[in-house]
C-alpha positions as semicolon CSV with decimal commas, in nm:
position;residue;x (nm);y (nm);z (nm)
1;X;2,848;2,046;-2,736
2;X;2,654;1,727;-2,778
3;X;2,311;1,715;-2,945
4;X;2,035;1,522;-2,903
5;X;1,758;1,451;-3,112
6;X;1,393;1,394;-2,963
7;X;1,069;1,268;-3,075
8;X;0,719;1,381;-3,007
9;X;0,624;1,088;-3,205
10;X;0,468;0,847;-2,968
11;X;0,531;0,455;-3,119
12;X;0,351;0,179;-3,007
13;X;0,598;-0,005;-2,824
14;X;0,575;0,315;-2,558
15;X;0,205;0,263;-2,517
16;X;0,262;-0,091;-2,452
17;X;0,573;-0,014;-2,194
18;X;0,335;0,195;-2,012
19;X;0,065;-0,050;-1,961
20;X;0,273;-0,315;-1,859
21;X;0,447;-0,020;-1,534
22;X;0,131;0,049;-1,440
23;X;0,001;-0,267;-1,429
24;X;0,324;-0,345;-1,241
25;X;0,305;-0,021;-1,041
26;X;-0,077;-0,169;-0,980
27;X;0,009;-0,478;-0,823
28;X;0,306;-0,337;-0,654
29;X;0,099;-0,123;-0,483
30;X;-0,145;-0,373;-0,342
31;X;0,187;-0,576;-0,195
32;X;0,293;-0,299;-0,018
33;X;-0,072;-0,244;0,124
34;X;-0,126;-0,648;0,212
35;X;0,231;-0,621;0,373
36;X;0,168;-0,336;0,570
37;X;-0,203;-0,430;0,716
38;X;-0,040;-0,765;0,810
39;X;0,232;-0,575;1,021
40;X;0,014;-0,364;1,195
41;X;-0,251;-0,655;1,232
42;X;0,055;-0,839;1,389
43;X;0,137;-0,573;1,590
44;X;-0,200;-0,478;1,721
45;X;-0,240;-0,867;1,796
46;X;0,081;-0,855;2,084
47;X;-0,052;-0,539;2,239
48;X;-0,267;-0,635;2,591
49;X;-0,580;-0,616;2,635
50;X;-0,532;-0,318;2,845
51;X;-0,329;-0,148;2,545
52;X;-0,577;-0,248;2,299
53;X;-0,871;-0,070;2,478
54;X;-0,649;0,218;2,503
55;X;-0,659;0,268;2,130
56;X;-1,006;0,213;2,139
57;X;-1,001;-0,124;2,023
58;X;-1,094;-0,489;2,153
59;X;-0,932;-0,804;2,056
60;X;-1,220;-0,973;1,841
61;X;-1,247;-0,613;1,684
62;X;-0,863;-0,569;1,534
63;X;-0,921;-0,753;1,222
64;X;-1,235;-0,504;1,121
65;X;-1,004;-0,208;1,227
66;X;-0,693;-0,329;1,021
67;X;-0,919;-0,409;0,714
68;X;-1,138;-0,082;0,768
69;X;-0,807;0,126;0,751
70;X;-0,667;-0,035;0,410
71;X;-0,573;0,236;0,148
72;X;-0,518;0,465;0,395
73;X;-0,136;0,474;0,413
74;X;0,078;0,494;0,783
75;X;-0,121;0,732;0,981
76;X;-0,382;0,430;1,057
77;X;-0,130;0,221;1,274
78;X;-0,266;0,427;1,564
């Protein structure tokens, strides 16, 4: 049987490995976002005009839509 020998002891190094994820996990985060509003504003940009009013939109208004949206995951590509 193997053993294994923990420590509730937190050291300083640890506190300084989790800043630096979640400052990585911070900026990650805001890549994916900035990646995904440019797809969708890309995508929203080849739709017709006809298409675009059909989501309620107009095409000097997909900009404000795409920004207004940021944050809020998938469900706002529609």
């Amino acid at each position: 049987m193997a053993h294994t020998q923990t420590s509730d002891a937190y050291e300083p190094s640890d506190v300084l490995l989790d800043q630096l994820m979640v400052e990585m996990g911070l900026g990650f985060n805001a890549y994916l976002e900035r990646r995904a509003a440019m797809q969708q504003l890309k995508q929203l940009q080849q739709l017709s005009d006809t298409e675009l009013a059909k989501r309620g939109l107009r095409r000097d208004t997909i900009l404000d839509h795409v920004v207004q949206h940021l944050g809020a995951g998938t469900s706002a590509a529609a």
